[in-house]
Structures are given as C-alpha cells and as structure tokens.
C-alpha positions in Angstrom: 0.0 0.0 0.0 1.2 3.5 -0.5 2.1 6.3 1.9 -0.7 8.7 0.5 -3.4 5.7 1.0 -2.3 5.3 4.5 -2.2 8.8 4.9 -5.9 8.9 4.0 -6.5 5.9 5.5 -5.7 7.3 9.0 -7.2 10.4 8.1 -10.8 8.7 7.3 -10.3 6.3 10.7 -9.9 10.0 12.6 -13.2 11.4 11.0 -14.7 8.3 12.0 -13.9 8.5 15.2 -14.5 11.8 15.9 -17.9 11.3 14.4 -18.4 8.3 17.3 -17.2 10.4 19.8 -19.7 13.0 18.7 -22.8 10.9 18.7 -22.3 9.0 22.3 -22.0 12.6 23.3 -25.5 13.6 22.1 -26.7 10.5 22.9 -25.4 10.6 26.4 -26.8 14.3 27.1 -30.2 14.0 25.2 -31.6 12.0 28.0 -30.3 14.1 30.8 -31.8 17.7 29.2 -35.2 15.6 28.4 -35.6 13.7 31.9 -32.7 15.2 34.4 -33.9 18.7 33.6 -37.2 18.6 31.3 -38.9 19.8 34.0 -37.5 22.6 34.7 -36.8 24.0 31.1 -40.5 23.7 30.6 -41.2 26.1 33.9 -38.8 28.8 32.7 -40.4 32.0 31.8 -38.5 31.3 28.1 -40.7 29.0 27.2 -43.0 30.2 24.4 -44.7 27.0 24.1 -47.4 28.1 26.7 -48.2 31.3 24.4 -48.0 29.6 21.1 -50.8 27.3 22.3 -52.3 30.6 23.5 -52.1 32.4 20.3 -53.3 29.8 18.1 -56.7 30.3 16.4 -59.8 28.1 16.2 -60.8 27.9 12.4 -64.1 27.8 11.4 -65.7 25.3 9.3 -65.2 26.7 4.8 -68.1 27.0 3.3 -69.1 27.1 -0.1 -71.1 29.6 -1.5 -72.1 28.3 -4.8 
C-alpha cells in the first residue's frame, strides 16, 4: 500500500472517530436535558410553548357559497 493511501486511511479512521465520539455525546446528554432537567426547562419564563398554544386560532368550518 502507498504512503498517500495510509495517509488517508488514518485520516478517514480519525473522521470516524471523531464522528463516534460526537454521537455517544448527544446521545449521552439528550436523556439528561429531556428527563434530568425537562422539568424545569419547561417552567422557565423562556418558554414560548405556553403562548404559542395561547395564540393559536380556532378555524371555522369553509363553506361554499355556490
């Protein structure tokens, strides 16, 4: 095999591991911000999900006129 092919070998191992190391991060934090502190975000005055629900409109029934 030659030096350039190892080269990018070990490059494309590095990228691949990086990319592993990357996802059991997420993975590993995802479950902590959605149980661990879920609560707690969802109190904050921040969240706009209380006056979304607020601001969204009941639509009437269309009707046809011809």
């Amino acid at each position: 095999m030659t030096s350039g092919r190892m080269v990018l070998r070990g490059h494309i191992a590095r990228t691949g591991r990086w990319f592993l190391i990357t996802f059991m991060v997420i993975s590993l934090a995802l479950p902590y911000w959605t149980i661990g502190r879920g609560p707690e975000l969802l109190a904050r005055a921040e969240n706009v999900r209380p006056l979304d629900e607020e601001a969204r409109t009941v639509r009437g029934r269309i009707l046809d006129i011809n």
